[in-house]
C-alpha positions as CSV (number, residue, x, y, z in Angstrom):
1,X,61.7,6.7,86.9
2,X,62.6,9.0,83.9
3,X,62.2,5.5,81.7
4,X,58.8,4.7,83.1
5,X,57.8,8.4,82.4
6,X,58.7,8.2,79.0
7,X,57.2,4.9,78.2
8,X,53.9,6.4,79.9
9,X,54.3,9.5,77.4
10,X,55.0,6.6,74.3
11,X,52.0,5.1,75.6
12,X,49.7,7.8,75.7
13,X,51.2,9.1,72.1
14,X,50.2,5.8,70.9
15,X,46.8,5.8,71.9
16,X,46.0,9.6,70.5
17,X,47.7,8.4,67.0
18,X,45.3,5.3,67.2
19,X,42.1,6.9,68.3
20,X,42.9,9.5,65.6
21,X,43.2,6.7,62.7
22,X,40.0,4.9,64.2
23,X,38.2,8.7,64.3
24,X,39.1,9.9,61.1
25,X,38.4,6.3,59.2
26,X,34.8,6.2,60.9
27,X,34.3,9.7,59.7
28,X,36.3,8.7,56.2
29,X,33.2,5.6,56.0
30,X,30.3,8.3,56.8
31,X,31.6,10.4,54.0
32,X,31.7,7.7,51.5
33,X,28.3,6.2,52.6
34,X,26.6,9.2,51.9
35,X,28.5,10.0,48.6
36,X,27.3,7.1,47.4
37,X,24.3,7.5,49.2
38,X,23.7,11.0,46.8
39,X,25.3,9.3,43.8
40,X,22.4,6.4,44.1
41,X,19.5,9.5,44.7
42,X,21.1,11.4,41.4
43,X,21.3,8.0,40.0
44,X,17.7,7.7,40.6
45,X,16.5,10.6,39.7
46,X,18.4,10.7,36.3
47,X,16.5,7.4,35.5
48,X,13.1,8.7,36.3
49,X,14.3,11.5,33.9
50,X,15.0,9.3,31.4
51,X,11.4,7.7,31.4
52,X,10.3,7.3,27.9
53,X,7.8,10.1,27.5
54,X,5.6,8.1,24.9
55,X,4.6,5.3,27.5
56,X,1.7,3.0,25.9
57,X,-0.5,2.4,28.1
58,X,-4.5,2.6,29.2
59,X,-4.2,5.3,31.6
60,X,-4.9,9.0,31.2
61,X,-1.8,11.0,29.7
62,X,-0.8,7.4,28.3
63,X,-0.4,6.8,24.3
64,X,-2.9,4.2,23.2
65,X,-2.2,1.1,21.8
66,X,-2.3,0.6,18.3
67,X,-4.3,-1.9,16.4
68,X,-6.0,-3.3,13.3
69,X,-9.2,-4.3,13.3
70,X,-12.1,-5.3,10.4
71,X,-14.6,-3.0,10.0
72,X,-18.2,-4.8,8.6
73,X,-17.1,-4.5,5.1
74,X,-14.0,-6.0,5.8
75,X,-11.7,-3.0,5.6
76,X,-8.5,-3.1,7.8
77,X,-8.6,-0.2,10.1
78,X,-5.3,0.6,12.6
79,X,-5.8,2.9,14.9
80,X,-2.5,4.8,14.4
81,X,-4.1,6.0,10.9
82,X,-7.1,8.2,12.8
83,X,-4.2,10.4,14.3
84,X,-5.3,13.7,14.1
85,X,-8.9,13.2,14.9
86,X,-10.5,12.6,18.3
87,X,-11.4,8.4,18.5
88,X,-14.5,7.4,20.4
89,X,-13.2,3.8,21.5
90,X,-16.2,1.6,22.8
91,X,-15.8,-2.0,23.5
92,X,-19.3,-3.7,24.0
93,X,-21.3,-7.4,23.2
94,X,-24.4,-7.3,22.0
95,X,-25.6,-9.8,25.3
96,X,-24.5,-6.5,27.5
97,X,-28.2,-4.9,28.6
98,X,-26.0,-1.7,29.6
99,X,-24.2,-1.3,26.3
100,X,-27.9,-1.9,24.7
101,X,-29.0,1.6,26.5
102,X,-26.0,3.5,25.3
103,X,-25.8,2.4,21.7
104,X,-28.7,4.8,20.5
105,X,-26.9,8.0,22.2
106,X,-23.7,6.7,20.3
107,X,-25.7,6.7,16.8
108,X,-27.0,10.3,18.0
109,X,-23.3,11.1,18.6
110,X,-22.2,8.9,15.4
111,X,-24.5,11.4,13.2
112,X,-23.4,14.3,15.4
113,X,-19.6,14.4,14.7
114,X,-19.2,12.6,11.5
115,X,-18.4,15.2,9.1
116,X,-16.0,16.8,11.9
117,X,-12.5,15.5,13.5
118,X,-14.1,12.9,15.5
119,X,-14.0,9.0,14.7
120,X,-16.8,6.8,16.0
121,X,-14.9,2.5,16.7
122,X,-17.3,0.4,18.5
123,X,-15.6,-2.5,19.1
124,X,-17.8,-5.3,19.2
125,X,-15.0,-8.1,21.3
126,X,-16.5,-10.8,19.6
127,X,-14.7,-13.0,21.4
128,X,-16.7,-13.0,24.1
129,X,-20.0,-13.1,22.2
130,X,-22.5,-16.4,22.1
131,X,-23.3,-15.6,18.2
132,X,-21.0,-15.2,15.2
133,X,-20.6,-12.0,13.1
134,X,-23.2,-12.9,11.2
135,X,-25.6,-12.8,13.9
136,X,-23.7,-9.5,15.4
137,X,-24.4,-7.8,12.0
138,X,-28.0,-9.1,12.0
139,X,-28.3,-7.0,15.6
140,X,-27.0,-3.8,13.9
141,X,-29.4,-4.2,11.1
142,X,-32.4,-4.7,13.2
143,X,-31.6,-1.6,15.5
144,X,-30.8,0.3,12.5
145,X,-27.3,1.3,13.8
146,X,-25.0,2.6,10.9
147,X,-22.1,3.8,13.3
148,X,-18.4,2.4,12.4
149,X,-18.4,-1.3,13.9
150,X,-14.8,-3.4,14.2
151,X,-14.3,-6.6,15.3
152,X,-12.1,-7.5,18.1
153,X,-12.5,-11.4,16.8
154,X,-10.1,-13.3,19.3
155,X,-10.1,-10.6,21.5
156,X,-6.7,-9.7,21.7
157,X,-7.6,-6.0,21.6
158,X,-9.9,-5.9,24.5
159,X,-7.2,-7.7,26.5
160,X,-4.6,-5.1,25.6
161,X,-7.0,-2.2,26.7
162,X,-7.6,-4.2,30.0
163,X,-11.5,-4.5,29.5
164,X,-13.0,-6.0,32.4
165,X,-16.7,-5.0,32.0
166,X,-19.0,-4.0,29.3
167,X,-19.3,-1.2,28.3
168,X,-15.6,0.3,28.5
169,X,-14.9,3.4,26.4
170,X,-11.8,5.5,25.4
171,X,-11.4,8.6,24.4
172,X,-8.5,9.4,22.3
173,X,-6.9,12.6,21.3
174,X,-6.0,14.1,17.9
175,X,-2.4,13.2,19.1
176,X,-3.3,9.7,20.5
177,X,-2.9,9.7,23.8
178,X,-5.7,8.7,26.3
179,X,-7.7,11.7,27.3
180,X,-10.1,9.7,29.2
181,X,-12.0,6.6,30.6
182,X,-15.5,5.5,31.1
183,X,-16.6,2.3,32.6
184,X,-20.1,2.5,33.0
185,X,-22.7,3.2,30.4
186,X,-23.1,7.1,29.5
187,X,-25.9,9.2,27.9
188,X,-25.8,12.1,24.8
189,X,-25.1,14.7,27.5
190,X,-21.7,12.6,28.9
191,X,-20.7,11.5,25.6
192,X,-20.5,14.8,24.0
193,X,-18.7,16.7,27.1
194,X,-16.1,14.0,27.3
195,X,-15.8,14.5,23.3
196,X,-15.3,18.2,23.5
197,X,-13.1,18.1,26.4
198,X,-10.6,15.9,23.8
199,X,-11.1,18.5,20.9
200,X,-10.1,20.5,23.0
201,X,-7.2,19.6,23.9
């Protein structure tokens, strides 16, 4: 009786060590899953951190895109050498009624701002036009517009700046980042509080 008694005891010892190995190695899993559960948050977090904080882009807050266009007399102009004034980017076509409304508030502005920080670049995506530059110049001439004009030939720049309609207009910062975007047409008063809200900045 004393043998089955102590068999029973050697049983029930037996069962406690096991439940003790099976408890503690379940608890041992939880705390590794959620160490490596932090690890992958930090891990996270440090690469959010790590962000380049110069992302190019076409958002607010994002730093534009540089380019070189023609101007009409042929001069190469890049966008990165306007740093330090305030760029007033305006893609347009001359077939676009809308962009026809707002070009005579953009010579208003163009004759505004010139002799201050503030660079007029109307972008004319010629690409997408059903005349050549020849018959895009003729157009200026006849309206009498003497604002900077460049010329997005293939259209490669329009692309990058993710135009989808006519007109689209950026407004760029002294330090080149996009300070805003406008995809509709705008008049004097617009143009000139989106300006001022860039020199301000």
């Amino acid at each position: 009786m004393n043998k089955r008694i102590g068999l029973k005891k050697m049983g029930i010892l037996l069962m406690v060590f096991l439940m003790t190995l099976v408890l503690f190695g379940c608890s041992n899993k939880k705390e590794n899953y959620e160490e490596k559960e932090n690890h992958e948050k930090v891990q996270l977090q440090n690469d959010k951190n790590e962000e380049p904080k110069d992302k190019t882009g076409v958002f607010i807050g994002d730093k534009a895109y540089d380019f070189t266009l023609l101007d009409r007399e042929g001069n190469e102009i890049k966008l990165s050498d306007l740093k330090g004034k305030v760029v007033f980017l305006n893609f347009w076509t001359i077939w676009c009624g809308t962009c026809s409304k707002e070009m005579p508030y953009i010579q208003e502005i163009y004759e505004q701002y010139k002799d201050k920080d503030v660079v007029i670049a109307a972008v004319n995506v010629l690409g997408a036009e059903k005349v050549d530059m020849e018959g895009v110049n003729k157009f200026l001439d006849e309206k009498g517009y003497t604002f900077p004009v460049l010329y997005d030939v293939d259209g490669e720049v329009s692309v990058q700046y993710k135009v989808r309609a006519f007109p689209t207009t950026y407004i760029i910062n002294k330090e080149g980042y996009i300070a805003d975007f406008i995809t509709e047409a705008m008049d004097k008063e617009m143009m000139t509080e989106k300006i001022e809200n860039a020199m301000n900045q």
